[in-house]
VEXGULUM-438686 format. One record per residue (C-alpha): residue in three letters; residue number from 0; x, y, z. Coordinates in steps of 0.2 Angstrom, whole numbers, plus 5000, padded with zeros to 4 digits. Each point is the difference from the previous one (the first is absolute). Layout:
<vexgus>
[vexgu 'ALA'; NUM; [X; Y; Z]],
...
</vexgus>
This chain:
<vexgus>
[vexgu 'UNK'; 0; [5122; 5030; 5208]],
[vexgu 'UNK'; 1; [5002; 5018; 4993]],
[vexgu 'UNK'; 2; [5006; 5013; 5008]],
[vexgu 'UNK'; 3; [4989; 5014; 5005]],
[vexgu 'UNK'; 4; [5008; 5014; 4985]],
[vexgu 'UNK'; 5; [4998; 4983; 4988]],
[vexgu 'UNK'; 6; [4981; 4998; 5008]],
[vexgu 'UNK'; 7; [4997; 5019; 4994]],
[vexgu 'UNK'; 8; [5007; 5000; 4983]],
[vexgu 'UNK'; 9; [4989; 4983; 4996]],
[vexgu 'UNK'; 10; [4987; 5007; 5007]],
[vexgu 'UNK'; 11; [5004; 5017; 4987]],
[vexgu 'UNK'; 12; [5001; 4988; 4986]],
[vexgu 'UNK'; 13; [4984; 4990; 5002]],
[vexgu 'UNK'; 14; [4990; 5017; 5000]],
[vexgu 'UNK'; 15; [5009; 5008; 4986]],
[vexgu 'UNK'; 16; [4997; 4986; 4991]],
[vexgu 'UNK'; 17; [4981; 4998; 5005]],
[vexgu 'UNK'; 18; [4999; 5018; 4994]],
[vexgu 'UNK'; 19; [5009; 4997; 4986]],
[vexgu 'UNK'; 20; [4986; 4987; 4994]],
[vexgu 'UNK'; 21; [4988; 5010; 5005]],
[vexgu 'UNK'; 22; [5004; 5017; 4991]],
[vexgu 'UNK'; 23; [5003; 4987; 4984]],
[vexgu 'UNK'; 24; [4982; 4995; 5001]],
[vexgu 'UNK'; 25; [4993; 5018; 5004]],
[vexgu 'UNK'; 26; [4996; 5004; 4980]],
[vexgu 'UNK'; 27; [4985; 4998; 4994]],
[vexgu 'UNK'; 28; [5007; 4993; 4984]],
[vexgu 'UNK'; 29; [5010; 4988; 5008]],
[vexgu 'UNK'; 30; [4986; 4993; 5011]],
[vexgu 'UNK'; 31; [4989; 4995; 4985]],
[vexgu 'UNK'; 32; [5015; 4992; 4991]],
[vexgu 'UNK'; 33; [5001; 4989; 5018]],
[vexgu 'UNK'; 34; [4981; 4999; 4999]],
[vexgu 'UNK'; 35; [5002; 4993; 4983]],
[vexgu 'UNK'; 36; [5013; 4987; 5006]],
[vexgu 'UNK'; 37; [4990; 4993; 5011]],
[vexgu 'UNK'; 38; [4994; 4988; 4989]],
[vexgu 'UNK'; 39; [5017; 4992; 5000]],
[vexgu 'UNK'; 40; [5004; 5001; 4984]],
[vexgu 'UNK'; 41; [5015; 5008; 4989]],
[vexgu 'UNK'; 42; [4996; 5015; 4991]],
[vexgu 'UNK'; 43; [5009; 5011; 4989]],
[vexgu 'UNK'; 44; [5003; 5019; 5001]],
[vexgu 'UNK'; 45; [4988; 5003; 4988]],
[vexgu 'UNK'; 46; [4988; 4992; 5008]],
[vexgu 'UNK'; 47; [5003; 5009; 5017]],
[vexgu 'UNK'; 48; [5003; 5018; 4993]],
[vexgu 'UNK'; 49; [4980; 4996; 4992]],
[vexgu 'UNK'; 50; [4993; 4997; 5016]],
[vexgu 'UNK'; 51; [5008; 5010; 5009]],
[vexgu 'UNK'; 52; [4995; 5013; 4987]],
[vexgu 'UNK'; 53; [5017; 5008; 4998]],
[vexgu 'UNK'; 54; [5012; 5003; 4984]],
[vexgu 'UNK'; 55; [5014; 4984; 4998]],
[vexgu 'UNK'; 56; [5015; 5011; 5006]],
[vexgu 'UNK'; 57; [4990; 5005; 5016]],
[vexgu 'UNK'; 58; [4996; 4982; 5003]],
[vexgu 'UNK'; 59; [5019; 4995; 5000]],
[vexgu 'UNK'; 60; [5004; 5013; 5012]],
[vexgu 'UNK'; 61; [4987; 4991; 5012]],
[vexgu 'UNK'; 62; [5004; 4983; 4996]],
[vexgu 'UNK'; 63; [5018; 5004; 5003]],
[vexgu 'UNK'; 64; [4995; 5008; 5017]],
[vexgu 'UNK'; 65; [4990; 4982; 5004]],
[vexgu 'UNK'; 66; [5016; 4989; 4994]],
[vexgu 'UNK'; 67; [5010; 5010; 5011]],
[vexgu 'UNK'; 68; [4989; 4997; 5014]],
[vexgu 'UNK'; 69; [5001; 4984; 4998]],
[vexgu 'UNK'; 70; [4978; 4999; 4999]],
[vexgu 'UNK'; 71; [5003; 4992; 4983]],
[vexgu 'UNK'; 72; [5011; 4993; 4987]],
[vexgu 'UNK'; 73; [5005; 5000; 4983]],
[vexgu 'UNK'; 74; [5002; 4985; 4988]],
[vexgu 'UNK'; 75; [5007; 5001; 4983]],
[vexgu 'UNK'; 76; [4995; 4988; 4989]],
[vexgu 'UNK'; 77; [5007; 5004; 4982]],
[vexgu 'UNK'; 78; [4996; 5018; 4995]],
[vexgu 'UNK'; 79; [4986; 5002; 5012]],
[vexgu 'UNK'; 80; [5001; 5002; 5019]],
[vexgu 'UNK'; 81; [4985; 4997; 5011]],
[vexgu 'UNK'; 82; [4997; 5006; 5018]],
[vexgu 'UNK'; 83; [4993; 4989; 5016]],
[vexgu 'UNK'; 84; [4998; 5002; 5017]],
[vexgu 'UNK'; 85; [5015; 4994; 5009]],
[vexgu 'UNK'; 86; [4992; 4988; 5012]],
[vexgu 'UNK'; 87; [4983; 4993; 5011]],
[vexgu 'UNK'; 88; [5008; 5015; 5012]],
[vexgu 'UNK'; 89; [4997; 5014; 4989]],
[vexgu 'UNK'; 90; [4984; 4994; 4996]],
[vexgu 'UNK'; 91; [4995; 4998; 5016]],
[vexgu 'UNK'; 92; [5007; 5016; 5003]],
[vexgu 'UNK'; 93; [4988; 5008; 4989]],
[vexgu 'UNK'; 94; [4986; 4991; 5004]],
[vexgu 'UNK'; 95; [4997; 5005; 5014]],
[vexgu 'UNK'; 96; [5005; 5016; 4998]],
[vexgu 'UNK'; 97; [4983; 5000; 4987]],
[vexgu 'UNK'; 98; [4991; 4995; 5016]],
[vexgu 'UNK'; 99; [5005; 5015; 5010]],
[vexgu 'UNK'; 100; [4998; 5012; 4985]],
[vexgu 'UNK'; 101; [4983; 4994; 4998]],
[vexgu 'UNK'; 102; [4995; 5000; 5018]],
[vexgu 'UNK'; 103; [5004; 5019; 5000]],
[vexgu 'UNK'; 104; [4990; 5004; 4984]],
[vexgu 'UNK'; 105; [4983; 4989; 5005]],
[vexgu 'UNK'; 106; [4989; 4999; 5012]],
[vexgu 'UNK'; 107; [4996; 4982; 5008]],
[vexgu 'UNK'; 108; [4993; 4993; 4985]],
[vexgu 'UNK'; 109; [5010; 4996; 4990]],
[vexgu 'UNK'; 110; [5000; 5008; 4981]],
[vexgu 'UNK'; 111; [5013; 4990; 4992]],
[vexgu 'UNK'; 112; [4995; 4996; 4981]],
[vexgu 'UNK'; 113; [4990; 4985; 5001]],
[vexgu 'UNK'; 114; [5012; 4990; 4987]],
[vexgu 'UNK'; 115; [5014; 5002; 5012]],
[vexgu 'UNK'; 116; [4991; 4994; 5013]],
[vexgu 'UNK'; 117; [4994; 4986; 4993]],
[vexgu 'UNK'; 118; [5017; 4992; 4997]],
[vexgu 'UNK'; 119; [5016; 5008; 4993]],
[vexgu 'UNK'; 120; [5018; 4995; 5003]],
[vexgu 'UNK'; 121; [5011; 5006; 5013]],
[vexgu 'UNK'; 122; [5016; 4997; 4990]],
[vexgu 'UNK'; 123; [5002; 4982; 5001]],
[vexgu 'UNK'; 124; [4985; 4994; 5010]],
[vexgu 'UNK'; 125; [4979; 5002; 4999]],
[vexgu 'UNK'; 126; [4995; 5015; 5009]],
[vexgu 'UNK'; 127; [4980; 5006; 5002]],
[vexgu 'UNK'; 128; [4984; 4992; 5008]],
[vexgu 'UNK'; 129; [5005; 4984; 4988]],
[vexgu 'UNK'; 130; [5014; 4999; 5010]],
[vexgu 'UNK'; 131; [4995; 5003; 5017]],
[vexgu 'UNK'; 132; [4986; 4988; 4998]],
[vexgu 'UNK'; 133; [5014; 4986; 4997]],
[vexgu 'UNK'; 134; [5010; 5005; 5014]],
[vexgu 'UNK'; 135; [4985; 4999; 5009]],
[vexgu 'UNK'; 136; [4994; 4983; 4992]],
[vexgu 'UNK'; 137; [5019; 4993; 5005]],
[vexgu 'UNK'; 138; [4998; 5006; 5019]],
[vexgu 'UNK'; 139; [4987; 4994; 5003]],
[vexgu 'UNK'; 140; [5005; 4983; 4992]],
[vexgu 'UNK'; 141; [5014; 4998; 5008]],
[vexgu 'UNK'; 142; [5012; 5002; 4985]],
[vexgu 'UNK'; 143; [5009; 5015; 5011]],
[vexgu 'UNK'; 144; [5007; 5002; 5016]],
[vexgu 'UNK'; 145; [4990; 5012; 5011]],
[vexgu 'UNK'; 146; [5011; 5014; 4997]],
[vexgu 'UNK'; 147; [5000; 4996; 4981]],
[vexgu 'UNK'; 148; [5018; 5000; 5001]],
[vexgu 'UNK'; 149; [5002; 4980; 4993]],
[vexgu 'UNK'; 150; [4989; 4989; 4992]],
[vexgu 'UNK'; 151; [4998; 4984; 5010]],
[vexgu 'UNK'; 152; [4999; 4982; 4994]],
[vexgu 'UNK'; 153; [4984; 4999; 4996]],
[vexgu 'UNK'; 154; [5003; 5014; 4989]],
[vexgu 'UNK'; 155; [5013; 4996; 4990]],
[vexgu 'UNK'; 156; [4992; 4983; 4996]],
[vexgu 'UNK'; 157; [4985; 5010; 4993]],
[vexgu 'UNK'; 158; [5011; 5012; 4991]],
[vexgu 'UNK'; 159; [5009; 4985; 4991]],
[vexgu 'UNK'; 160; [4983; 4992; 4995]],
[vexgu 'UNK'; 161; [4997; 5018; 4991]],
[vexgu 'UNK'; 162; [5017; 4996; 4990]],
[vexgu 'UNK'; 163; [5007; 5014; 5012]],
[vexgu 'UNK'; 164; [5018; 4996; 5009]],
[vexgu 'UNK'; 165; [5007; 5011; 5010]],
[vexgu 'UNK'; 166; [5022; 5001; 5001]],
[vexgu 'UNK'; 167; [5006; 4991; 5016]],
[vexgu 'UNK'; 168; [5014; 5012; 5002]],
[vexgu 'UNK'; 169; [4995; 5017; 4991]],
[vexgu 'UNK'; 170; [5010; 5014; 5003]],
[vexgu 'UNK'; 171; [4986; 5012; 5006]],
[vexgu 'UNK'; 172; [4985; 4997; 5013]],
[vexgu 'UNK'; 173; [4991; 4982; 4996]],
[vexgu 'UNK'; 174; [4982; 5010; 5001]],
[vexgu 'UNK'; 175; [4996; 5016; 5011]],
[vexgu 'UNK'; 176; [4983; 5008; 5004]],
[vexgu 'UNK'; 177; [5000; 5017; 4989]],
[vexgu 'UNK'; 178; [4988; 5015; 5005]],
[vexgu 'UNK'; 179; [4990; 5003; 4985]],
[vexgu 'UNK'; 180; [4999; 5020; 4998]],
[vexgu 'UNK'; 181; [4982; 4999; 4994]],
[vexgu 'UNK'; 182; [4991; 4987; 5011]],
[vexgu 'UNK'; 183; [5011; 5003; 5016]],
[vexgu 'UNK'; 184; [5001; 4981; 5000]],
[vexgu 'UNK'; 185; [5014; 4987; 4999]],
[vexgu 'UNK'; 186; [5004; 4991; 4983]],
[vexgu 'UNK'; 187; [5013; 4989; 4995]],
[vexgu 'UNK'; 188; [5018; 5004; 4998]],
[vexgu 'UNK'; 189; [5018; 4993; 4999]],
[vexgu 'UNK'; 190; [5004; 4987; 4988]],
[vexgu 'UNK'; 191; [4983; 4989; 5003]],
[vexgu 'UNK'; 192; [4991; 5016; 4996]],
[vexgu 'UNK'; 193; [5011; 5004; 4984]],
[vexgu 'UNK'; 194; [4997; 4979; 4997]],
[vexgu 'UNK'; 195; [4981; 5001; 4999]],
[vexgu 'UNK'; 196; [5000; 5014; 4990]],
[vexgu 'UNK'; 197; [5011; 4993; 4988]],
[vexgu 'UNK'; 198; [4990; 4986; 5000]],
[vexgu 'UNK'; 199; [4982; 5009; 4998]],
[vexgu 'UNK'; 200; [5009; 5008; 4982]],
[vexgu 'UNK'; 201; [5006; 4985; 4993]],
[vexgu 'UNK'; 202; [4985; 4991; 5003]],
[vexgu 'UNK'; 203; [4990; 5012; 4994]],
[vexgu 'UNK'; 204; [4990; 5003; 5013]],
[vexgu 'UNK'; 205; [5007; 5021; 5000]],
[vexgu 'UNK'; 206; [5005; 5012; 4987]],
[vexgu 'UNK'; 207; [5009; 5013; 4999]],
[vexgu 'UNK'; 208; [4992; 5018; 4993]],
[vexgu 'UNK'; 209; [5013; 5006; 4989]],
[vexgu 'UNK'; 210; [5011; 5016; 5007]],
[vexgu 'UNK'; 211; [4989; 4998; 5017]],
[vexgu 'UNK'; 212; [5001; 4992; 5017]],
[vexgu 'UNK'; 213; [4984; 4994; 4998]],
[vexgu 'UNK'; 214; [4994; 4980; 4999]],
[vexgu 'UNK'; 215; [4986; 4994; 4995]],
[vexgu 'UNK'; 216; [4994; 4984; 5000]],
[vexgu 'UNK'; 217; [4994; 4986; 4992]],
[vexgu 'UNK'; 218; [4986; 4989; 4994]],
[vexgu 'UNK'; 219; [5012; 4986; 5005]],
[vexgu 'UNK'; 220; [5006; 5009; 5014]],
[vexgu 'UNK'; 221; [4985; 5002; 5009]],
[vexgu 'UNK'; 222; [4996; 4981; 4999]],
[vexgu 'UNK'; 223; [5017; 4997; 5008]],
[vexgu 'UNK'; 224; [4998; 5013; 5015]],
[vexgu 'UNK'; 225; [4984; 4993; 5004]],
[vexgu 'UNK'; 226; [5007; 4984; 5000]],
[vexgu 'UNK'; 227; [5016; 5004; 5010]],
[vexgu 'UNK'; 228; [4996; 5013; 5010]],
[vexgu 'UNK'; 229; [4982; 5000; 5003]],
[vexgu 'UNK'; 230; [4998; 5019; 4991]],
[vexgu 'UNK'; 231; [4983; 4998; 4990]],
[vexgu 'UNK'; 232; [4996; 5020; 4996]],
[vexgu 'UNK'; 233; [5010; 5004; 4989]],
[vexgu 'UNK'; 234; [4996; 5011; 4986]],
[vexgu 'UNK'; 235; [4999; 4998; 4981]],
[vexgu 'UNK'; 236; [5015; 5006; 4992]],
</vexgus>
């Protein structure tokens, strides 16, 4: 048990850290160089400093401010170094940080671009009204625990016959219900969530829009949602 003097200063340190975080994601340039991660991807200074619309060096000033921060990390791989966010954390961090901007910038309906509605990526899991429908589609099947926080028997049997397996042991949550920022309704997250969208990519059921956290999906992926999931109004990509 700490002492009350060692109470205070633990105390200190969580708040200067929080704040620290904070004031490292209070640039504008920097938020759209997070933004622009959330695809969960690795991109390269370049890359960042073109959507962030700044010049190179003043990207490597921020990037060095994110590192530090600990929000992303650098990988070196040869001559080139690429930048990524530096965990599920982060991204949930700044996901739902999207939902509070944009609840203090809209009224109750919602204005969010249609295509990011639609489906998009939330770093390494399907986010959007594709992915709420799924999570819906799994409750109500009884592929999830009530409180989304485990799949159940019946649904990891279901997710195997779609070629899906899920760790036994993985070293973050096994599947989580996430707030989507844009439908203010639960999708999947954890590892099943990142499981099933890996999945809809290499079956070619999704793809990615290049430089984007858009989706969309396909003529083949639409036949398999409506087969596994029941979702039959999806439009023509």
């Amino acid at each position: 048990m700490l002492k009350p003097g060692k109470e205070n200063e633990a105390s200190d340190a969580l708040e200067m850290s929080m704040a620290a975080v904070a004031a490292a994601m209070s640039d504008p340039s920097r938020m759209k160089m997070l933004c622009a991660l959330m695809d969960g991807r690795a991109w390269t200074a370049t890359e960042l400093s073109a959507v962030a619309e700044i010049a190179s060096s003043t990207a490597s000033a921020h990037l060095t401010r994110l590192v530090n921060a600990r929000l992303i990390t650098c990988l070196s791989q040869g001559r080139h170094r690429y930048y990524r966010l530096a965990g599920q954390p982060i991204a949930g961090l700044i996901e739902t940080l999207m939902g509070v901007s944009w609840q203090s910038v809209t009224p109750p309906t919602s204005r969010t671009p249609h295509h990011l509605r639609a489906a998009r990526s939330c770093y390494d899991h399907l986010a959007g009204e594709l992915a709420v429908h799924i999570y819906d589609f799994m409750t109500q099947a009884g592929w999830l625990t009530p409180d989304g926080s485990s799949l159940t028997d019946v649904g990891r049997v279901n997710l195997a016959q779609m070629g899906i397996f899920i760790t036994p042991h993985p070293r973050r949550k096994a599947c989580c219900a996430c707030l989507d920022w844009s439908e203010r309704r639960f999708h999947l997250g954890g590892e099943a969530g990142a499981a099933l969208f890996q999945h809809c990519l290499s079956s070619g059921w999704l793809t990615r829009v290049p430089g984007f956290r858009e989706v969309s999906v396909t003529a083949k992926g639409r036949r398999a949602f409506s087969q596994h999931f029941a979702i039959h109004s999806l439009a023509q990509n």
